[in-house]
Structure formats: C-alpha cells, structure tokens
C-alpha positions in Angstrom: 12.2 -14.7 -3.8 10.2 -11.7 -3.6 12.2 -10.5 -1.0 15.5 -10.2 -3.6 12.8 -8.5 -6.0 12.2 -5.4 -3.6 16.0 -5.3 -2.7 16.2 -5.3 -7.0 13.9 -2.4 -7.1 15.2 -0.5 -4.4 18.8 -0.4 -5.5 17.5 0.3 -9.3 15.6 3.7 -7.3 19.1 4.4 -5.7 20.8 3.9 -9.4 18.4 6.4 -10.8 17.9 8.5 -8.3 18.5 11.9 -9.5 16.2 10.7 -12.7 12.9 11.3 -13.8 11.7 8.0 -11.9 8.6 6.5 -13.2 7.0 3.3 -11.0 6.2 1.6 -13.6 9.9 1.2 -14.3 10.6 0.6 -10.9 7.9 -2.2 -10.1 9.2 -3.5 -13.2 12.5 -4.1 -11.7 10.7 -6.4 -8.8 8.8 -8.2 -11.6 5.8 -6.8 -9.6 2.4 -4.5 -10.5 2.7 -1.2 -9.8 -0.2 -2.3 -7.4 1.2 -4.9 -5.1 4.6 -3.4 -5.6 3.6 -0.2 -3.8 1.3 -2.2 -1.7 3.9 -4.3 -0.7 6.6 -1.3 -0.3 4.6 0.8 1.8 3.7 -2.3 4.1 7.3 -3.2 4.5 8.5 0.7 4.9 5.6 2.7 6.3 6.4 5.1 3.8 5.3 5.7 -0.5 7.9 4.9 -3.2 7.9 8.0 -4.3 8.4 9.8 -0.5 11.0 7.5 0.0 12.4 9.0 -3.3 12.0 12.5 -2.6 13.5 11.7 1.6 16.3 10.3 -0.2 17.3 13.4 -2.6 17.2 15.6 0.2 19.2 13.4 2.5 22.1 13.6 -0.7 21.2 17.4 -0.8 21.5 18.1 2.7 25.0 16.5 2.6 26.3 18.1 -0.1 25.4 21.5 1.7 27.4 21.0 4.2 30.3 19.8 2.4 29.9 23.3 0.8 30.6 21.9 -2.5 27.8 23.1 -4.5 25.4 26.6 -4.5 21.7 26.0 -3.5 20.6 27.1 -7.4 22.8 23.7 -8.5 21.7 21.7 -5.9 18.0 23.0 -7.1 18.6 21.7 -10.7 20.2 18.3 -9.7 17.3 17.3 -7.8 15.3 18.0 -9.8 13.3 20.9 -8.6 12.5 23.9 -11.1 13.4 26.8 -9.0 15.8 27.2 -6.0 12.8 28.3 -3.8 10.6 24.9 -4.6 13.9 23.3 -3.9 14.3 25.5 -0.3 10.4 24.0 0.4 11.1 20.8 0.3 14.2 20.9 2.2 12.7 22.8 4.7 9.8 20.2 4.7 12.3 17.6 5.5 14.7 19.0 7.5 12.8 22.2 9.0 15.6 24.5 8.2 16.6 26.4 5.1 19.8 24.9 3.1 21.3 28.8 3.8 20.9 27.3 7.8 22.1 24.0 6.9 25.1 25.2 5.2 26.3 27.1 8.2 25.7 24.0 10.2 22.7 25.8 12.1 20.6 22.9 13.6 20.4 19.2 12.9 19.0 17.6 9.7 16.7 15.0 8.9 18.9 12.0 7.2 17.3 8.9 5.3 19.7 6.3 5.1 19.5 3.9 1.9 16.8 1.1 2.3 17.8 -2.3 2.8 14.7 -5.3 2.8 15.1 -7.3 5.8 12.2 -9.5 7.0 12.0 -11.3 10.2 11.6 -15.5 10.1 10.0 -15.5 13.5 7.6 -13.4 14.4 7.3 -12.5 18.4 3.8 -12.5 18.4 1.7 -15.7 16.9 -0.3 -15.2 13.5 -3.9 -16.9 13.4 -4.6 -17.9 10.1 -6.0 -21.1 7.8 -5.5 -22.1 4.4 -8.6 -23.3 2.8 -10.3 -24.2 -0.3 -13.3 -22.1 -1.3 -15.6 -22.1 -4.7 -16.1 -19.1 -6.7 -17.5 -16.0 -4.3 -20.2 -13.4 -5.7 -20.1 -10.4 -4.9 -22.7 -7.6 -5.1 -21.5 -4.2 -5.1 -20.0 -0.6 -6.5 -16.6 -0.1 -7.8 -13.9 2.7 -8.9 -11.3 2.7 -11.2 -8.2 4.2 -9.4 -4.7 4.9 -10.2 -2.0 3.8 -8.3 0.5 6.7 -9.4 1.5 8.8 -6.7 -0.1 6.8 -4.3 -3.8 7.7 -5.1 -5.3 4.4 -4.2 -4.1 5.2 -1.0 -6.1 8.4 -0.7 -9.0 7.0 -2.6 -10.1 3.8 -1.0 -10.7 5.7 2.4 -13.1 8.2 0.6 -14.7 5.2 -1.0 -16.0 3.6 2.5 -16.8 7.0 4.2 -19.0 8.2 0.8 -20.4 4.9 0.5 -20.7 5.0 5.0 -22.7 8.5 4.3 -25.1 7.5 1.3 -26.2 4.2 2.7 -24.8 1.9 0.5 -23.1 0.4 3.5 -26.1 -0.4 5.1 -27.9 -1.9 1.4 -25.5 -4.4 1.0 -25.7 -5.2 4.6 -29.3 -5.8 3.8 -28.7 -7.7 0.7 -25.7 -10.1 2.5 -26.7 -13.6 2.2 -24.6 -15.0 5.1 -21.6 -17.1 2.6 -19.4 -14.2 4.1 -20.0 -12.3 7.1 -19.7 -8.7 6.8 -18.8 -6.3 4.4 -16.0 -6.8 1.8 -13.5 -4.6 0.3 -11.9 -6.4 -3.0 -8.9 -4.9 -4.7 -8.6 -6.1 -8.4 -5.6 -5.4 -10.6 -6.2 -4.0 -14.1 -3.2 -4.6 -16.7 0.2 -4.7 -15.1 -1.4 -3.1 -12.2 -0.5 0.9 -13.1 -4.8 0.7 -12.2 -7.2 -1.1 -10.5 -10.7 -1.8 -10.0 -11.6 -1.5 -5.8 -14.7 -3.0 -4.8 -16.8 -2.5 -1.7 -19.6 -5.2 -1.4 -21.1 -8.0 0.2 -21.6 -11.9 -1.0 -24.5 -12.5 -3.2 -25.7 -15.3 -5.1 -29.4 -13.9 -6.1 -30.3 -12.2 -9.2 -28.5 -8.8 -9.7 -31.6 -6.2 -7.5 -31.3 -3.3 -9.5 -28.7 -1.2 -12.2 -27.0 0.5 -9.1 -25.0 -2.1 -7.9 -22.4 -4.5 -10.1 -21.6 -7.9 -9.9 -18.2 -9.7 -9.0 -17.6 -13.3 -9.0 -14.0 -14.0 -7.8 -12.9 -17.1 -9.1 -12.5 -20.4 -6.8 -9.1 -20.5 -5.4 -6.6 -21.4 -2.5 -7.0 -18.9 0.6 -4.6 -18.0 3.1 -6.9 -16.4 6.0 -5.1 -14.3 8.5 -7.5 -13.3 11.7 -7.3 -9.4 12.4 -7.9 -7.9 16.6 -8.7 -4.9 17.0 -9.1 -1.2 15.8 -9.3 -0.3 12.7 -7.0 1.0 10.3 -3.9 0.2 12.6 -5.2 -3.7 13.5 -5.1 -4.3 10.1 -2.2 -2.8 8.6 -0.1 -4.5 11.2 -1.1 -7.8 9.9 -0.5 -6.7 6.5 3.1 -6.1 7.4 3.5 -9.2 9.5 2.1 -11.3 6.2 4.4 -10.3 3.9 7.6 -10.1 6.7 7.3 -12.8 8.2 4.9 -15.2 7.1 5.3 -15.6 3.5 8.9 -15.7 3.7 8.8 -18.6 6.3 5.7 -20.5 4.9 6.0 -22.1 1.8 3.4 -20.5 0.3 3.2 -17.8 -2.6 0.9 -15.6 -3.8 -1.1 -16.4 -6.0 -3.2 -14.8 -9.0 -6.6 -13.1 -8.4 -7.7 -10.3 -5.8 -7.2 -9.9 -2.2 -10.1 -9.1 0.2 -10.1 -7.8 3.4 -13.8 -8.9 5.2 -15.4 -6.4 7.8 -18.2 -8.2 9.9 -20.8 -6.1 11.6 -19.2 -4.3 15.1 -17.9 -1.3 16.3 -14.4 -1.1 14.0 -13.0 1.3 16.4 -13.3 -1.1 19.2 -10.5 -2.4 20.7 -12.1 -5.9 20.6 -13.1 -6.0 16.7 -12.2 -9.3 14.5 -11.4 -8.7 11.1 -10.0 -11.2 8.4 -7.6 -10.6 5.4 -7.7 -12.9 2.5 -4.9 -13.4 0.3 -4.9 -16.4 -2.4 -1.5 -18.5 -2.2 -0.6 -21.2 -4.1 
C-alpha cells in the first residue's frame, strides 16, 4: 500500500539524515517517481522533501545546542553546512534566534517532530467524483520540460499559466477548443523514472495541427477517476488533491494507474468563490 511506501521513504530520510540525500534515492525507497513521490509528499505534508529535510536537521541541531554537547563550528559540519555562519542562517531562519541565543536558552525554538503517514478513512466532508471510461483525448498545446529537483516544478508550472495568461496563448487555445473538454487543460506527463517531466497547458483538439507553434498530445484511452473541485483557485484545488490521496484512495479500491493526470479549468472567474474545477486521475 502506498501508504507503507511513504512511511518507507520517510524513515529511509530519517536513517540518512545527516547524508548527502538525493530524491531519487529516496522516491526510490517508496517505489515511486521523483514526480508523484514529491507530488504525493507535499500533498500529504504541506511542506517539500527536501524542507522537511533541512526542518528536521535543525530540529536535531537546536537540541544538541542546548544539551551543550557540541560547539556551533561542529554542529556546522554535521549538518552539513560549509561554514558556521551559513549554518547560524539557517538556524536563525528556522528558529529566529542565533544557536549563541539558543544555547543560553534565550527564547523558544522551532521543533519538527519526525513524520509519521497517517491518512484518514472517512473524510468529514463528501468527495463528488465518477469513474468513467473515456477514448484516447487530443490535446493541442505548448509544453516544458521541468525538473522536479528541489522542487522546481513547483515554481515552474505557475510561471507557465501566467506567461502563457500574458502572451495570449490562453485565449488561442480557448479559440481552438472543440467542446470534448470544457475549458482549459493542464497535463503533467512523467519522463523516465520521473526525476523530469513534460507539463502541458492546452485544450482538446481533434482537427489538423493549425500551425508549428503549438504541439500535439494524445493521452491514451483509459479508466478516470473524476473528482469535482468548488471554489478559488490554487487553495480549492489543492485541498482536493490532499483529500484524494488521504482519504479516498486509501478507502476506495482503486489504484492509480499509468498515464498523466490532468487538472481541467473551464471558462469563469478562478478566483471566485463559486468556480467548478475537475481533477483527473487514471485508476485502475
């Protein structure tokens, strides 16, 4: 269960801690892509791997500090950090006091306990969704090629859809939707053992290709679990996200399946509090 997988990963990050981490070593460990691992982990924690990485070394720091067994230069070395002053940043970042202050027990600190992966079988609120059948989609569009080290998908994808917002592309494939899905379409496609992949922003399609500035996508016919989305945008959305993957899939029967996931914006106001929104995962 997927669920044993992140525990898996989690207590391999805690093993290795004071290691040169990589995450493709750690998504490894969940027998995940870096992609949906990190997707998965930041839905689940509201937090990056490697933040939760860093939060945890200078929760151990912080402790040993105040036990006053070690000297800050030390503490610098073992947690990784090059220099006692880039050490003395980040432990003021986290705990908004220098270790000097923190060794004399001046203020409180900032403590990150270790993770545990609990999901919830019953969610308190209803989930709308419908699993359906649907042939092969095309999709007219641009892509990027992003890496998902570090989290830069993250900060990528958003740039995408205001770029694409400001040049007009947005309102192109409008023009050029032909109605098999509403709306625009963002389409995440893993590349390898997901350490990259290829994010599309596009609409459905099924005439000849218009002109060499746009790309074609056909996503292959499949089994769709179709989750409805109310309200603003980004936090309607990433609240279903987490509800998917911590409560539904754990007490639905399904799995995921192979191919991309989509998230489908129809036309409206996306910072209305009234705006419907659909994710779209394939399960199997």
């Amino acid at each position: 269960m997927w669920i044993d997988s992140m525990q898996r990963a989690v207590d391999y990050m805690e093993k290795h801690l004071l290691e040169g981490l990589r995450i493709e070593d750690i998504a490894k460990e969940a027998h995940m892509s870096v992609y949906h691992f990190q997707h998965l982990f930041r839905i689940l924690t509201d937090t990056s791997v490697m933040d939760y990485c860093r939060r945890r070394r200078m929760t151990l720091a912080a402790g040993e500090l105040m036990a006053g067994r070690r000297k800050v230069l030390d503490l610098a070395y073992k947690y990784g950090y090059d220099s006692p002053e880039s050490f003395s940043k980040a432990f003021r970042k986290q705990h908004g006091m220098s270790p000097r202050d923190a060794r004399n027990y001046n203020g409180s600190l900032v403590f990150y306990n270790r993770l545990v992966i609990q999901v919830s079988l019953k969610g308190v609120e209803p989930m709308k969704y419908q699993i359906m059948e649907k042939e092969a989609i095309r999709i007219m569009g641009r892509k990027e090629r992003i890496s998902c080290k570090e989290g830069e998908n993250l900060k990528i994808i958003p740039q995408m859809w205001r770029q694409f917002n400001e040049d007009g592309v947005l309102d192109d494939l409008d023009d050029w939707n032909d109605g098999v899905m509403e709306g625009l379409i963002g389409v995440c496609c893993t590349i390898g053992n997901g350490e990259s992949i290829d994010y599309w922003i596009g609409a459905s399609y099924q005439g000849k290709q218009p002109d060499g500035s746009y790309d074609m996508l056909e996503i292959p016919a499949s089994k769709w679990a179709v989750f409805e989305v109310h309200g603003s945008m980004p936090g309607a959305i990433q609240k279903v996200w987490k509800q998917i993957y911590s409560e539904w899939f754990p007490s639905s029967g399904f799995t995921q399946g192979n191919g991309p996931e989509m998230e489908v914006y129809p036309d409206g106001d996306p910072s209305s509090d009234s705006y419907y929104s659909e994710i779209w995962i394939p399960v199997k």
